[in-house]
ZALUMFI-973585 format. One record per residue (C-alpha): x, y, z; residue in one letter; residue number from 1. Coordinates in nm, 3 decimals. Each point is the difference from the previous one (the first is absolute). Layout:
N
       x       y       z type seq
       X       Y       Z    a NUM
...
This chain:
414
       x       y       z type seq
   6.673  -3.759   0.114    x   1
  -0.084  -0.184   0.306    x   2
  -0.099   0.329   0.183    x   3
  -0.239   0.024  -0.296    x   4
  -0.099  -0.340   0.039    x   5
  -0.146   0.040   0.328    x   6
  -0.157   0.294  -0.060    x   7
  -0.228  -0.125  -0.241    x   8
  -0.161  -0.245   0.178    x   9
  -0.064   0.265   0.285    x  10
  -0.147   0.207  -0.216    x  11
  -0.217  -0.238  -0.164    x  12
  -0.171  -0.090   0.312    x  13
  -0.058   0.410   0.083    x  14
  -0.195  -0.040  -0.332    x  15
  -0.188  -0.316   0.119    x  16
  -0.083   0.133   0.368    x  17
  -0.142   0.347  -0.178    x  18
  -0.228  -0.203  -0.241    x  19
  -0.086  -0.208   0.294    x  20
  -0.073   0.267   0.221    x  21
  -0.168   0.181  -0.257    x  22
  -0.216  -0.315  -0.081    x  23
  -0.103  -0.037   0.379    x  24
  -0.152   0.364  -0.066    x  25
  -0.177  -0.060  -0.242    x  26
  -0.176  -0.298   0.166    x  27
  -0.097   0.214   0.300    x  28
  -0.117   0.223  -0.236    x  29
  -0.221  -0.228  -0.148    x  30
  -0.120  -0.158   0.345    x  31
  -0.093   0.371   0.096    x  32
  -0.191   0.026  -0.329    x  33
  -0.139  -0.379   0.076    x  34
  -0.108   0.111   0.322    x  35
  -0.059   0.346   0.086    x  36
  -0.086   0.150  -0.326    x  37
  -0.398  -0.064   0.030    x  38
   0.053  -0.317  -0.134    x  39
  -0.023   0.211  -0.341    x  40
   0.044  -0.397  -0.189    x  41
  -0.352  -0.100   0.121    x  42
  -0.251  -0.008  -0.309    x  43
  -0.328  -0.019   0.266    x  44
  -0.096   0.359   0.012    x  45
  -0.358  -0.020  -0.233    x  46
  -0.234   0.251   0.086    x  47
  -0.063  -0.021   0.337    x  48
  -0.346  -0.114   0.134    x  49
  -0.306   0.167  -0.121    x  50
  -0.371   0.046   0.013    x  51
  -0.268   0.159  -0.225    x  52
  -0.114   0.328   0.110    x  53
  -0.343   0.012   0.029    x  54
  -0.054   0.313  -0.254    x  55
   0.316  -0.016  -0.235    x  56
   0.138   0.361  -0.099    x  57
   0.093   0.188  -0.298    x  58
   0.287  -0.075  -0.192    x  59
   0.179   0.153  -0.294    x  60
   0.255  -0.138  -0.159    x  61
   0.302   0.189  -0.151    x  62
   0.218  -0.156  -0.317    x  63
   0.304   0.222  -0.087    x  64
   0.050  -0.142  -0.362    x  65
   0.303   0.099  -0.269    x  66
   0.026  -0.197  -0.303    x  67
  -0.157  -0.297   0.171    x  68
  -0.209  -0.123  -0.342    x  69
   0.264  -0.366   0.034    x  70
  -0.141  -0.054   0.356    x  71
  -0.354   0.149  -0.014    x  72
  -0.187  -0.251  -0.096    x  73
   0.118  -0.262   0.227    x  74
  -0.074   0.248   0.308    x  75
  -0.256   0.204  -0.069    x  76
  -0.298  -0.208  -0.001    x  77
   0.082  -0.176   0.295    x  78
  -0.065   0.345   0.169    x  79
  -0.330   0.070  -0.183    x  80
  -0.098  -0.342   0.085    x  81
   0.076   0.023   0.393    x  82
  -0.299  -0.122   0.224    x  83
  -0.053   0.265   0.245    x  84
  -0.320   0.019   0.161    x  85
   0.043   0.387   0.072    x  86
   0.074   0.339  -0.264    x  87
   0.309  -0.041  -0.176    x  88
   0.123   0.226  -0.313    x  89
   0.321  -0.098  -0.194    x  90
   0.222   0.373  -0.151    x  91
   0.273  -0.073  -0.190    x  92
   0.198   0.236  -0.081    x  93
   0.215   0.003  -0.313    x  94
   0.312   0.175   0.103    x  95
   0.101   0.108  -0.447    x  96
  -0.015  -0.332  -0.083    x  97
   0.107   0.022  -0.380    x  98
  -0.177  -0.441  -0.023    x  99
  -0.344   0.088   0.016    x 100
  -0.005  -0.124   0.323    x 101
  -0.326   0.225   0.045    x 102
  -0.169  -0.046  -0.258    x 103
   0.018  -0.380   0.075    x 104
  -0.068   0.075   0.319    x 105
  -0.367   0.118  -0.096    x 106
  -0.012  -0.248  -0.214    x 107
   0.049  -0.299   0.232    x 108
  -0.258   0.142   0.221    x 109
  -0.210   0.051  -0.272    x 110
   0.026  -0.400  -0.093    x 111
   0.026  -0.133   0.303    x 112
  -0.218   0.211   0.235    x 113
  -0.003  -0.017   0.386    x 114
   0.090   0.291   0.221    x 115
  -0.043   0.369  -0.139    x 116
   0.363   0.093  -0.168    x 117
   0.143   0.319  -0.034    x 118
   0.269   0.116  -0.226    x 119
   0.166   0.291   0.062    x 120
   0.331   0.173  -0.105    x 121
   0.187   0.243   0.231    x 122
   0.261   0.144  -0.245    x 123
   0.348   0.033   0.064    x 124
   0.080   0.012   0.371    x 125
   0.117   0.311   0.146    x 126
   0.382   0.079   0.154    x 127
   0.059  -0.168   0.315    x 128
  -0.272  -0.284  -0.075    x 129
   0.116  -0.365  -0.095    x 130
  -0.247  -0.106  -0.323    x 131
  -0.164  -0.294   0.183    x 132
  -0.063   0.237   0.289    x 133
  -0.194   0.273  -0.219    x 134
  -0.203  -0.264  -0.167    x 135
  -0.085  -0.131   0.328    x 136
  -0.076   0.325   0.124    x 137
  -0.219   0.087  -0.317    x 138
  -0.181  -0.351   0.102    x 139
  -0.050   0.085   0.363    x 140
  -0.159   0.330  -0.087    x 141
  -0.268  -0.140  -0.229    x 142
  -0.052  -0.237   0.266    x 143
  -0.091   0.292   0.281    x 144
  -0.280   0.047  -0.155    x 145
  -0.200  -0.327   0.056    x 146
   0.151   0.028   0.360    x 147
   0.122  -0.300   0.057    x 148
   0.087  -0.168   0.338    x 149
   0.346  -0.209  -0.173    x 150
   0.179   0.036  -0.276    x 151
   0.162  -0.241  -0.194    x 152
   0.307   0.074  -0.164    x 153
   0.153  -0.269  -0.241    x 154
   0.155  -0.044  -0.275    x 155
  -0.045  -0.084  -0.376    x 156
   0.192  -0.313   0.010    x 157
  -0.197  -0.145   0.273    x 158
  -0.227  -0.334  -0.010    x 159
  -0.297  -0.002   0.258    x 160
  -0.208  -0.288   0.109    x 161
  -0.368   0.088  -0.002    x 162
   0.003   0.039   0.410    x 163
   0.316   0.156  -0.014    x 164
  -0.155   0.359   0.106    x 165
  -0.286  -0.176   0.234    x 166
   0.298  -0.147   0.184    x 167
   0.285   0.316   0.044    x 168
  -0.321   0.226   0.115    x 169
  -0.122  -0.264   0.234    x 170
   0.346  -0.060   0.135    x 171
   0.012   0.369   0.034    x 172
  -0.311   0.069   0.175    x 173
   0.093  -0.297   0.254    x 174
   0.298   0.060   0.139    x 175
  -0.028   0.394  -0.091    x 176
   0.250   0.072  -0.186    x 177
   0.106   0.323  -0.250    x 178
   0.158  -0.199  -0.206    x 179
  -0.001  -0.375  -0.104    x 180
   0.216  -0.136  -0.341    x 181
   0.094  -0.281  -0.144    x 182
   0.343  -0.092  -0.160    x 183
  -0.151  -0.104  -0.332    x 184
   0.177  -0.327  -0.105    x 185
   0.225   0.097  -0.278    x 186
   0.065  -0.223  -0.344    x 187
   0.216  -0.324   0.020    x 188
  -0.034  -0.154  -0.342    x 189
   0.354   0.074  -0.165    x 190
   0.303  -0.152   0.144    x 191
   0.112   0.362   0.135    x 192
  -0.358   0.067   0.168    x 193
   0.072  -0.312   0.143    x 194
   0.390   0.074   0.150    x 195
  -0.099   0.404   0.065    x 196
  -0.353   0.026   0.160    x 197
  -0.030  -0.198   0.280    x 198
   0.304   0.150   0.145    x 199
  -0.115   0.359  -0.126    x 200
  -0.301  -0.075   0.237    x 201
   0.224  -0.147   0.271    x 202
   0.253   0.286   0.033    x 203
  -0.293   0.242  -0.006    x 204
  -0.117  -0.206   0.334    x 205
   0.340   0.013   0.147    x 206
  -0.065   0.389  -0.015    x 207
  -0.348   0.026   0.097    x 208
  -0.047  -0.329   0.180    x 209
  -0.384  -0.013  -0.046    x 210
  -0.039  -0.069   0.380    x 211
   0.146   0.299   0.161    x 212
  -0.193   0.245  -0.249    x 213
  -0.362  -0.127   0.127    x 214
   0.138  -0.045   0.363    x 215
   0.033   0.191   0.338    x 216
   0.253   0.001   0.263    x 217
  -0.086   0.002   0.392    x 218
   0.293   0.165   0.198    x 219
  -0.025   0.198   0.319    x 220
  -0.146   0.310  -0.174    x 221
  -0.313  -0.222  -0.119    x 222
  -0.061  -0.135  -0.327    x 223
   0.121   0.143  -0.340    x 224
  -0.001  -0.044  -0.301    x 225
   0.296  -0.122  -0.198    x 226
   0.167   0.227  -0.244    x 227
   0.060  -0.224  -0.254    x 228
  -0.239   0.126  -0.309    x 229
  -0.043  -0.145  -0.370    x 230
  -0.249  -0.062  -0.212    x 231
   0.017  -0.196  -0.346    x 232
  -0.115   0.245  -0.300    x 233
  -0.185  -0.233  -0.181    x 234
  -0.301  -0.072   0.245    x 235
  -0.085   0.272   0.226    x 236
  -0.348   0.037   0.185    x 237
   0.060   0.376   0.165    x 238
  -0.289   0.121   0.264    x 239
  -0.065   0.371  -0.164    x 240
  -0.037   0.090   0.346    x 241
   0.358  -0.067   0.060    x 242
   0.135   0.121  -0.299    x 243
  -0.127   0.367   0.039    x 244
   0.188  -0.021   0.304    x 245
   0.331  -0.064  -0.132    x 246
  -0.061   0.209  -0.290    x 247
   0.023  -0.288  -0.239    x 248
   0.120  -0.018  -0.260    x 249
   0.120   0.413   0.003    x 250
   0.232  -0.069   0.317    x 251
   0.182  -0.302  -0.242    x 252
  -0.007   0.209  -0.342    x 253
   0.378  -0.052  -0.038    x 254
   0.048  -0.357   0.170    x 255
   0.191  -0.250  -0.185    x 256
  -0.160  -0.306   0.178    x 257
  -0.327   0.084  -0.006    x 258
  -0.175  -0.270   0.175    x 259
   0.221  -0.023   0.281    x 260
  -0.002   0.424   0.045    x 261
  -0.379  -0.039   0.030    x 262
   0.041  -0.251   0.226    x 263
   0.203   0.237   0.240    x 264
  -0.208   0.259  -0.062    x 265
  -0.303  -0.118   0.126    x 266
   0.184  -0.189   0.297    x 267
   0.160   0.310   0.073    x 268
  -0.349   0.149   0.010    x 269
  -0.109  -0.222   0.273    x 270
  -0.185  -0.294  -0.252    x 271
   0.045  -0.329   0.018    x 272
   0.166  -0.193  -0.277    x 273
   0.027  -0.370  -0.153    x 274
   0.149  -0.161  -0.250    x 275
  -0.007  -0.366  -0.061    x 276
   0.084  -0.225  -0.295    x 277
  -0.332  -0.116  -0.211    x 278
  -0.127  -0.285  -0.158    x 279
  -0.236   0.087  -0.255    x 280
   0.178   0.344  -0.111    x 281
   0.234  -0.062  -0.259    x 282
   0.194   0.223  -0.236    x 283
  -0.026  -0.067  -0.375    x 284
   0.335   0.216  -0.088    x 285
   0.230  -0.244  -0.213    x 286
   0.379   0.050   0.039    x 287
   0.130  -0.253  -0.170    x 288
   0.348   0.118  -0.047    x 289
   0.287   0.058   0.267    x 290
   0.010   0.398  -0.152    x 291
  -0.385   0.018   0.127    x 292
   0.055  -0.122   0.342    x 293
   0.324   0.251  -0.035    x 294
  -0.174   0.285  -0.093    x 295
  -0.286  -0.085   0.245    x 296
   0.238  -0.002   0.329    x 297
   0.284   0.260  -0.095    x 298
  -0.272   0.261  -0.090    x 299
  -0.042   0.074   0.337    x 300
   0.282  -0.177   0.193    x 301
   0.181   0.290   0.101    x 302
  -0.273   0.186   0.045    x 303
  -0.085  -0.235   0.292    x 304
   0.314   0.072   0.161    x 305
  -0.043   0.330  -0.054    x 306
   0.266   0.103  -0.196    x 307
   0.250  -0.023   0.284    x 308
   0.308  -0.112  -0.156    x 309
   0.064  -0.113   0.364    x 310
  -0.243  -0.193   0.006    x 311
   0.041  -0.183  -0.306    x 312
   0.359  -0.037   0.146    x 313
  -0.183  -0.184   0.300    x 314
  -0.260  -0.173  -0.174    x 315
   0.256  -0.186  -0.257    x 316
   0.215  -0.118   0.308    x 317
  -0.286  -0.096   0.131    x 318
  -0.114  -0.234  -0.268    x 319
   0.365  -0.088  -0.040    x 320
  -0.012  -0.123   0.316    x 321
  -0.297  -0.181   0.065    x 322
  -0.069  -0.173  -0.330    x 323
   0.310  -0.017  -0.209    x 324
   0.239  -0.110   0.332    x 325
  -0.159  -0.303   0.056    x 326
   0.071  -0.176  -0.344    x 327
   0.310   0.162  -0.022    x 328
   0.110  -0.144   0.379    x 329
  -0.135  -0.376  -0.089    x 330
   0.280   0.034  -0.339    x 331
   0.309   0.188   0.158    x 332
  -0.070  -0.255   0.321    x 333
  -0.019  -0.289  -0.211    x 334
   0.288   0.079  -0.214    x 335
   0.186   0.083   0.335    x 336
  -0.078  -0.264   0.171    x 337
  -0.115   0.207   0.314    x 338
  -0.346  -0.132   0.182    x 339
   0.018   0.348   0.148    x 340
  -0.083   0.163  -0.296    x 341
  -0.235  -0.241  -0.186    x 342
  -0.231  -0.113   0.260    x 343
  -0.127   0.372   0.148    x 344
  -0.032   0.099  -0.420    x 345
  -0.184  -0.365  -0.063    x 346
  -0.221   0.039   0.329    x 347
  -0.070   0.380  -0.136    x 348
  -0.075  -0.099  -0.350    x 349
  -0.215  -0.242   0.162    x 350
  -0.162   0.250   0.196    x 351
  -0.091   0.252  -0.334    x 352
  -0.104  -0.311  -0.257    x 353
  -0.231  -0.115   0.336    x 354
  -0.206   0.371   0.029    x 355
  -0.010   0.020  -0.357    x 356
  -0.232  -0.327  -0.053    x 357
  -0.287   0.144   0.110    x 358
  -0.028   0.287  -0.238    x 359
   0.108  -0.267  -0.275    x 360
  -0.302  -0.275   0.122    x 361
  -0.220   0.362  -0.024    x 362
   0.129   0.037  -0.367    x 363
  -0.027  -0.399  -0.084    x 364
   0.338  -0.004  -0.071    x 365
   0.220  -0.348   0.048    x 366
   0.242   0.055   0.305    x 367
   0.356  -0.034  -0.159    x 368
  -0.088   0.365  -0.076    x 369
   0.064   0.069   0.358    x 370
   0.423  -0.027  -0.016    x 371
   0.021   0.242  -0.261    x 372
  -0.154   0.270   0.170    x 373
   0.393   0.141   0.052    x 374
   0.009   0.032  -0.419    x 375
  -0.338   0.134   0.030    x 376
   0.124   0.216   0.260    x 377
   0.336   0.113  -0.168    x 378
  -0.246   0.103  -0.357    x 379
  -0.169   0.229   0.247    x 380
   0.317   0.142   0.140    x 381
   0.034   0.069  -0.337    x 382
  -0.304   0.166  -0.073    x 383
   0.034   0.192   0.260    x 384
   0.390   0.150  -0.115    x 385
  -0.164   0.049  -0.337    x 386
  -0.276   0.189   0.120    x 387
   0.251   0.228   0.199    x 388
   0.195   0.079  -0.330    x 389
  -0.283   0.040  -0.214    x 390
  -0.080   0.287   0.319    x 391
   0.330   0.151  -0.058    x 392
   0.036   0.003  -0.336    x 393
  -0.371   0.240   0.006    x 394
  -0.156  -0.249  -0.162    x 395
  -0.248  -0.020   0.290    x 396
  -0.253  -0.318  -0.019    x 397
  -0.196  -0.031  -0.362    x 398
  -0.313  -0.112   0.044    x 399
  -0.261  -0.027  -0.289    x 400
   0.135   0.244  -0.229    x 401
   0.071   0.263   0.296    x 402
   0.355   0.034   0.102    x 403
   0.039   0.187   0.371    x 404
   0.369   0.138   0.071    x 405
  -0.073   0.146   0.342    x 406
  -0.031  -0.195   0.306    x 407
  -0.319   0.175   0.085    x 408
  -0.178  -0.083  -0.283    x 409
   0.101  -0.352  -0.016    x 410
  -0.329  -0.196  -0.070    x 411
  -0.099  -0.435   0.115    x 412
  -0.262  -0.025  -0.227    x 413
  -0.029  -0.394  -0.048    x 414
């Protein structure tokens, strides 16, 4: 008994130094990510500075549409209605929508007027080819014919402000660049919008910290570009010129993310690429519900990790560890009683609430969002599990009425 006595107590405070020590990784995780991750918790990067061409060039602009009729209205006219000084054509193309999404389509345009609309409808997409990526390659060859210098792909759930397209192809032109988008701000009316998308936005950052895609690095070889590439699908603005190069969209038929595989594509292809948040592009998708948000993330979750089981090992320690440690070290410490473990978890839960205020002031939210980002973070781990199972059971990612099984035909079409 009193050899089991002691033993306890030494074994108790193996268990304390292991949470502490794994708490004290976790905050030099998080100072790493404070510090060295291109400050990817900045909300500052707008669309960089700009000035008006002096003869503004061609633009069409390409709308891959499925069952959109819900959304339509609230999107559509604010690209008709877009106050460009130069040519601009809208083609939407309605990718089997069984909503009449065409038909009001034409009939929006017809109401409302404003740029020239075209409707067009590709039929079902080919093996090998996602179905946003066939509509959008439908669009893009309609548009070849009015030779345009950009091309703007977005999609059907997108709000534009009237200069919206004035300002991405001045942007472009400026500081010549392939490719300029926008992260469209996303829907925070219900109370899940409110707990889910600013962090949706934020760990997309943490991926693709904005500054580091746009930037260039001087070493003793000269200056290169960086290699991080994204793009965000919703607001695109694509110089043609660029995207015959990389054989867009054919060379990214079967991509999964779509935006971000374009993105890499025409980095890859020697363009230059940025992507910023924006102010006055917003996304008029509802999902009011925890399954929407669900269904919206774990679609393509384990796509994004490219079905590496491996990786999704990685990627769920990895989440364990920086954003579900923390909380977990301030509880066992203060149930312990051990400063060792409490403080490094409080000072890195400190840390994550602190980089996520930004992205919440961007959304309008109230800051005592900003300490539940680790239950914000766990539902993703979540999401991300699910979406592996749904993989493995071949139920692929359903999307619209389209189910894909196989991991190369996988489609992002948000």
């Amino acid at each position: 008994m009193d050899g089991a006595w002691r033993a306890g107590p030494v074994g108790q405070t193996a268990h304390v130094s292991a949470v502490a020590w794994t708490a004290a990784v976790s905050l030099a995780a998080w100072l790493w990510l404070l510090l060295a991750q291109g400050f990817f918790w900045r909300t500052d990067v707008r669309l960089p500075d700009r000035r008006e061409p002096e003869v503004w060039p061609s633009v069409c602009v390409v709308v891959p549409a499925r069952d959109e009729a819900a959304v339509l209205p609230a999107s559509l006219p604010s690209l008709l209605a877009q106050d460009y000084p130069g040519r601009a054509e809208v083609f939407l193309v309605d990718d089997g929508s069984t909503d009449g999404t065409g038909e009001l389509a034409r009939e929006l345009s017809g109401r409302q007027g404003g740029l020239p609309l075209t409707v067009a409808s590709p039929g079902e997409p080919p093996a090998g080819w996602t179905g946003k990526l066939w509509a959008v390659r439908c669009g893009m060859a309609l548009a070849r014919a009015r030779e345009p210098e950009y091309l703007l792909l977005t999609d059907a759930d997108i709000a534009h402000a009237p200069d919206s397209l004035r300002e991405l192809v001045a942007a472009a032109r400026s500081g010549g660049f392939d490719v300029v988008s926008q992260m469209a701000r996303l829907r925070v009316e219900s109370a899940w919008e409110r707990l889910v998308v600013p962090a949706f936005v934020y760990f997309f950052a943490q991926l693709y910290p904005f500054r580091r895609i746009s930037g260039e690095r001087t070493g003793k070889k000269g200056t290169k570009k960086t290699r991080t590439a994204a793009a965000a699908g919703g607001c695109v603005l694509l110089r043609a010129e660029a995207a015959e190069r990389a054989r867009i969209p054919d060379a990214i038929r079967q991509a999964v993310i779509d935006d971000v595989a374009l993105a890499r594509a025409v980095k890859d292809s020697g363009g230059r690429v940025w992507l910023g948040l924006a102010d006055r592009v917003d996304s008029v998708r509802p999902y009011p519900r925890l399954h929407d948000l669900w269904r919206m993330v774990s679609r393509s979750a384990y796509a994004q990790l490219r079905h590496n089981p491996l990786v999704l090992a990685g990627t769920v320690a990895g989440l364990t560890l920086v954003y579900l440690v923390p909380p977990a070290a301030v509880v066992a410490g203060a149930a312990a009683g051990s400063a060792a473990t409490a403080v490094p978890g409080a000072l890195a839960w400190l840390v994550m609430a602190g980089t996520y205020l930004p992205m919440l002031r961007y959304y309008g939210q109230p800051p005592w969002l900003a300490p539940l980002l680790p239950f914000t973070a766990f539902l993703y781990l979540l999401m991300t599990v699910d979406s592996a199972v749904q993989h493995y059971r071949g139920r692929g990612a359903a999307w619209k009425g389209r189910t894909y099984a196989r991991p190369d035909a996988v489609p992002d079409e948000g």
